[in-house]
MARLUMMI-391121 format. One record per residue (C-alpha): x negated, y, z. Coordinates in steps of 0.02 Angstrom, whole numbers, plus 32768, in hexadecimal, padded with zeros to 4 digits. Each point is the difference from the previous one (the first is absolute). Layout:
<mardos>
<xx = X, yy = Y, zz = Z> $
...
</mardos>
This chain:
<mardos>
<xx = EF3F, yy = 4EE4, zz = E2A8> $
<xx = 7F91, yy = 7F70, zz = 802E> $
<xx = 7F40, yy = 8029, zz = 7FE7> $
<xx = 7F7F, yy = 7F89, zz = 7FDA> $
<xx = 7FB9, yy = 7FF0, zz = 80AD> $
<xx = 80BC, yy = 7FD4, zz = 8048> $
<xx = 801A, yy = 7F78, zz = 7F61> $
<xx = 7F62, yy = 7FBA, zz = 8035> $
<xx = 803F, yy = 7FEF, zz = 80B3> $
<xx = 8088, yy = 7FB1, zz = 7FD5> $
<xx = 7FDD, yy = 7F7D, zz = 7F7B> $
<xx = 7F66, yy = 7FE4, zz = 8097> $
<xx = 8077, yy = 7FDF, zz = 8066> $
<xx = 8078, yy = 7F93, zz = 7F8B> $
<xx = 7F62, yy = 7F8C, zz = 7FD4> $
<xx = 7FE6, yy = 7FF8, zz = 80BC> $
<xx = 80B4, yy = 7FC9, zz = 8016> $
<xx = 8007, yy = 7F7F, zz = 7F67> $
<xx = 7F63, yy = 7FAB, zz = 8037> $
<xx = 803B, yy = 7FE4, zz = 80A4> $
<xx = 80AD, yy = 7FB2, zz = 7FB7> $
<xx = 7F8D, yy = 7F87, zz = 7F88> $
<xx = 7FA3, yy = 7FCE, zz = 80A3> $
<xx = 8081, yy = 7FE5, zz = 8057> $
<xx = 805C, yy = 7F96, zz = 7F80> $
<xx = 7F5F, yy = 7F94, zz = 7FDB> $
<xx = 7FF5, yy = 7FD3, zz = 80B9> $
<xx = 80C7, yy = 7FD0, zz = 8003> $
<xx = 7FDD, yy = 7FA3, zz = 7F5D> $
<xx = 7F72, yy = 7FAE, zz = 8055> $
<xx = 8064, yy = 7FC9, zz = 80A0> $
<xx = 8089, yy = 7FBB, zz = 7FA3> $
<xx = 7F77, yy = 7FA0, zz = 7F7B> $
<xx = 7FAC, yy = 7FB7, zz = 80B4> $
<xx = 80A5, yy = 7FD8, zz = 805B> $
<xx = 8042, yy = 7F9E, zz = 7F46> $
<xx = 7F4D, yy = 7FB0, zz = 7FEF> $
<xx = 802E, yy = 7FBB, zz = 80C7> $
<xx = 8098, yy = 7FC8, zz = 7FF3> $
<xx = 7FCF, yy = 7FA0, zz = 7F40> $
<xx = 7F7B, yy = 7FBB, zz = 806F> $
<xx = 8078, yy = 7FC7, zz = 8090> $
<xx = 8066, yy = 7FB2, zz = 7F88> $
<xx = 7F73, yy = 7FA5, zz = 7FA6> $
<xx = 7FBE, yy = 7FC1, zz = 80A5> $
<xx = 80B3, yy = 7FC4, zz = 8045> $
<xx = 801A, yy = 7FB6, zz = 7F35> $
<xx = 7F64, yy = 7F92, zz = 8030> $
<xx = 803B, yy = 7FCC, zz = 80AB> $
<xx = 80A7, yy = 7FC5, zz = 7FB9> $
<xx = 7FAD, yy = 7FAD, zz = 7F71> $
<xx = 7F8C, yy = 7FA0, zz = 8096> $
<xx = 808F, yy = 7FE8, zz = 8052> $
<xx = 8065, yy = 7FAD, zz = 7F6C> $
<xx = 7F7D, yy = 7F9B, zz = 7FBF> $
<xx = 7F6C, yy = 7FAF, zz = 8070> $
<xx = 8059, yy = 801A, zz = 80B1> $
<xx = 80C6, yy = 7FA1, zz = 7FBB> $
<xx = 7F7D, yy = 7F81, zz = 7F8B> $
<xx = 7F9D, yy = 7FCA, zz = 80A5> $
<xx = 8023, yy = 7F50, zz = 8035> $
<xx = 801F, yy = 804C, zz = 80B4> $
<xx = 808D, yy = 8082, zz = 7FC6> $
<xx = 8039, yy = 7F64, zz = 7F8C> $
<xx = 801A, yy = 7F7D, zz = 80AA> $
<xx = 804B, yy = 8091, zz = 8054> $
<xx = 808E, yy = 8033, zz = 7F84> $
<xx = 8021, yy = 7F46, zz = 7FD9> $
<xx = 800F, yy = 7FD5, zz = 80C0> $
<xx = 8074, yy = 8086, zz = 800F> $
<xx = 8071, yy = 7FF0, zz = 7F80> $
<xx = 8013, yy = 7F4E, zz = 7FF5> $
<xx = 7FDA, yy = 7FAA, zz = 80B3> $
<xx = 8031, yy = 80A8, zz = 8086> $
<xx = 80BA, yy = 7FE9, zz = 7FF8> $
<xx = 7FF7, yy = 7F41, zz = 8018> $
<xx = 7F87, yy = 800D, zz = 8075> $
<xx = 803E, yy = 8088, zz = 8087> $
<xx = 80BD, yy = 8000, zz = 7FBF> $
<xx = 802C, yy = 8043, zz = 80C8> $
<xx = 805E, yy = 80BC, zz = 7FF6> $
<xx = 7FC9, yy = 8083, zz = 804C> $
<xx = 7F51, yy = 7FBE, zz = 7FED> $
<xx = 7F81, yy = 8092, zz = 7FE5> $
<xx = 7F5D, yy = 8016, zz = 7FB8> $
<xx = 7F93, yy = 8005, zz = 80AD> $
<xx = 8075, yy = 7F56, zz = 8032> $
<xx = 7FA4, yy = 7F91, zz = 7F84> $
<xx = 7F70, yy = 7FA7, zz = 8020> $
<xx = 7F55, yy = 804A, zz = 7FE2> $
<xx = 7FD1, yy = 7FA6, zz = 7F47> $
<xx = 80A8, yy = 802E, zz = 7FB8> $
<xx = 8013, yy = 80B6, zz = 804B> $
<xx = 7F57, yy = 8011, zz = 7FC5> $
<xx = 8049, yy = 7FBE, zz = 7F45> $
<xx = 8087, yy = 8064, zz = 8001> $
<xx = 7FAC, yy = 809D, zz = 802B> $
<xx = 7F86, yy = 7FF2, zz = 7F7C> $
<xx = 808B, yy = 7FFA, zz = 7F88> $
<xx = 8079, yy = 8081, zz = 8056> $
<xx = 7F79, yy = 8084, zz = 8018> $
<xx = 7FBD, yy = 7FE7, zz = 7F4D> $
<xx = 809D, yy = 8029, zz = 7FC0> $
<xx = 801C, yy = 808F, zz = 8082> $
<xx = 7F53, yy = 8050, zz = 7FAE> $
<xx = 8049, yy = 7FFF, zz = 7F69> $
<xx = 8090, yy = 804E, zz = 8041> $
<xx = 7FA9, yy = 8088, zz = 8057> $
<xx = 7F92, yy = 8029, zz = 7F50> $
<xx = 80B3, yy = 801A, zz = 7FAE> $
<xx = 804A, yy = 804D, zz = 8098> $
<xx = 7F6F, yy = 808F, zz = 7FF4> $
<xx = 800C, yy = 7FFA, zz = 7F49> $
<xx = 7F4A, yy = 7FC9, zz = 8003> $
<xx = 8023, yy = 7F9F, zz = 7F6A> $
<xx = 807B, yy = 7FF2, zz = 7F61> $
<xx = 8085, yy = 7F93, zz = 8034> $
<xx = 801E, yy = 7FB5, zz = 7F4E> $
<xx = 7F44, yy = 7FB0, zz = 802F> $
<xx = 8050, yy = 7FA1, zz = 8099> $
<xx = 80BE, yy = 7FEB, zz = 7FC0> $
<xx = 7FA6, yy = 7F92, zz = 7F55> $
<xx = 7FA5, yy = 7F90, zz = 8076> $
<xx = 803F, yy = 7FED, zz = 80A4> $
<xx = 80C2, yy = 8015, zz = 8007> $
<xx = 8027, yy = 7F4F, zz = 7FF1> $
<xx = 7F94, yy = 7FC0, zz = 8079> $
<xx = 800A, yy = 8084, zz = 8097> $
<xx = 80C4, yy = 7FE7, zz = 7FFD> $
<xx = 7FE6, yy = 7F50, zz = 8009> $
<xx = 7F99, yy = 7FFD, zz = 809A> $
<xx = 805B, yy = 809C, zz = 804D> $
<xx = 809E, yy = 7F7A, zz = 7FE9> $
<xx = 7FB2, yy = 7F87, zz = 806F> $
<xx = 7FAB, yy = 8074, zz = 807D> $
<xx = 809C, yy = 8089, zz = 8024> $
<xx = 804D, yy = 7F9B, zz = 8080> $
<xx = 7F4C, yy = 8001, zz = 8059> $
<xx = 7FD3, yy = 80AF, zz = 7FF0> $
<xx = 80AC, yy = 8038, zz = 802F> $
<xx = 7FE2, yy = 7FA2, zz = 80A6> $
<xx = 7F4C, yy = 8049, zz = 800D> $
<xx = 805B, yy = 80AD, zz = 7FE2> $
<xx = 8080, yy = 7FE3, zz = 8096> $
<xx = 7F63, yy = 7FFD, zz = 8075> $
<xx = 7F8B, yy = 806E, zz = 7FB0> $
<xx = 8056, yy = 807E, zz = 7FAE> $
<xx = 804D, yy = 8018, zz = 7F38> $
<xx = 7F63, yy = 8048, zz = 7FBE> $
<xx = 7FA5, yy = 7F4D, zz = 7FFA> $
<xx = 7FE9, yy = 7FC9, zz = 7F57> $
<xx = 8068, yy = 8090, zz = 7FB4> $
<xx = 7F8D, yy = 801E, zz = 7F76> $
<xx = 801D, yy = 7F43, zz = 7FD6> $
<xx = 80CC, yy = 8031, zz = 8004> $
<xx = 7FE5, yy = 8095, zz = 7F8B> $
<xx = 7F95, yy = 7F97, zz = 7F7B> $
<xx = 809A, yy = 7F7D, zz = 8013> $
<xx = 8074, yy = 8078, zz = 7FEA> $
<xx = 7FB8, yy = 8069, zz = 7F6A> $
<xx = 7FE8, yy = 7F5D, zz = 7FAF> $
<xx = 80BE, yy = 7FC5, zz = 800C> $
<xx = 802F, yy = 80A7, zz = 7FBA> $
<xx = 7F78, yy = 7FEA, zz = 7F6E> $
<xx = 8013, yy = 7F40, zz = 7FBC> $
<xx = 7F5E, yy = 7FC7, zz = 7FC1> $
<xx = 8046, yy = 7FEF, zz = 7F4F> $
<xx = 8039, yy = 80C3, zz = 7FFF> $
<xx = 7F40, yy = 8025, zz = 803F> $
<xx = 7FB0, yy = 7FAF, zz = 7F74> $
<xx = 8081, yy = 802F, zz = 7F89> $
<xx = 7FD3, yy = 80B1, zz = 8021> $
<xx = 7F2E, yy = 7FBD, zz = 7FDB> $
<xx = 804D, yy = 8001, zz = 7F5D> $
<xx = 7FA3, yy = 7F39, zz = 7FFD> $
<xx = 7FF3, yy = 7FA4, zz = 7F57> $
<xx = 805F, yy = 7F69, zz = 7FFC> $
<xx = 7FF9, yy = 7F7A, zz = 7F7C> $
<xx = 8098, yy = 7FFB, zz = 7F8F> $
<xx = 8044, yy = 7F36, zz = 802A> $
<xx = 7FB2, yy = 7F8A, zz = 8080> $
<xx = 8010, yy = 7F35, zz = 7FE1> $
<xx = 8098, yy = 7FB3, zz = 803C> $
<xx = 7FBA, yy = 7F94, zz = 8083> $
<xx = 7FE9, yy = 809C, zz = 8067> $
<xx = 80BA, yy = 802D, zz = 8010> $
<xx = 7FE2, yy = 80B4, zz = 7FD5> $
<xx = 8074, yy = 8062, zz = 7F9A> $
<xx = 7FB4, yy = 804A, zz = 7F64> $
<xx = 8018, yy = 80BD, zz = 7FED> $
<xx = 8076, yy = 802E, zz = 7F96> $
<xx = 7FF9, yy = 8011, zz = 7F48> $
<xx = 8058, yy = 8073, zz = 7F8E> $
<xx = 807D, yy = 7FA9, zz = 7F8B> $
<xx = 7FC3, yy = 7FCE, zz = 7F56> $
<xx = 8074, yy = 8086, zz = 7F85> $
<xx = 804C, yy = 7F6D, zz = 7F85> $
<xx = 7FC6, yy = 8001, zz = 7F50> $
<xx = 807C, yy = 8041, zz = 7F79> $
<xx = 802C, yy = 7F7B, zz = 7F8C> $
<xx = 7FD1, yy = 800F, zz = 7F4A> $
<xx = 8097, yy = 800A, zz = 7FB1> $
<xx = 800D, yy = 7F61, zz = 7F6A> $
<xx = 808D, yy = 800D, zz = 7F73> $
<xx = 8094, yy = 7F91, zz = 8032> $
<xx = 7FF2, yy = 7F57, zz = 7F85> $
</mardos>
């Protein structure tokens, strides 16, 4: 039979034991709090790089030149196979760069997971397969010399983006779209549900 000193003793020594489990579940609770407030603001901080990235470094008149150049003069200008990156001359390496490793720092951010890919697959899908179209054959001669990690990042975006058409990106924005668009544009409406025909009134014969 348990006397009072021994009950005291033990719910002592219960208290003791409870306390230390509540302290040691506040400081878990605490670490994992800090480690989520981190990483929300790791993501917040790569969100705004993308966004600067997106918006005031691909709307500069410099980034502008430097995709045009590329996409639409390159080809024509150094048609030559088996012409790399480091064989062009210094203006247009230095164009092409600035467009290749703009698009490989987009890669790496999605790479890393540094940022939500539906961010980069609504706004830059089109346009970094387009200029990865015109600069493969160079970077593939680039790679031959230097290795197949040059501009890989670039390759990944590429990729990801042929396996996630810009139309299935924004679809999944769930985007508002107007019902009909005017002719001249040579876009199809979306479609319309059938109008249910009317039941006639039915007239006497005569």
């Amino acid at each position: 039979m348990l006397t009072l000193r021994t009950l005291s003793v033990v719910i002592s020594d219960f208290v003791d034991v409870a306390a230390a489990f509540i302290s040691m579940v506040a400081v878990v609770l605490t670490a994992l709090f800090a480690v989520r407030q981190l990483r929300s603001a790791q993501t917040a901080n790569h969100t705004i790089v993308a966004i600067e990235l997106l918006t005031r470094v691909r709307s500069g008149d410099e980034f502008q030149e430097a995709e045009d150049y590329v996409i639409n003069q390159l080809a024509k200008a150094y048609p030559e196979p088996d012409v790399s990156v480091g064989d062009l001359p210094p203006e247009v390496r230095r164009l092409v760069s600035r467009v290749a490793l703009y698009y490989n720092g987009l890669g790496q951010m999605l790479a890393f997971a540094a940022v939500d890919p539906r961010l980069l697959m609504s706004t830059v899908s089109f346009r970094s397969r387009q200029a990865w179209r015109v600069l493969e054959p160079y970077i593939l001669a680039e790679r031959a010399r230097r290795g197949e990690t040059y501009l890989s990042h670039f390759e990944h975006l590429v990729h990801t983006a042929a396996h996630n058409p810009w139309d299935t990106a924004v679809r999944k924005l769930k985007l508002r779209r107007f019902a009909s668009y005017p002719a001249a544009l040579g876009l199809a409406d979306r479609p319309k549900q059938a109008a249910q025909p009317r039941e006639e009134d039915p007239r006497p014969a005569g």
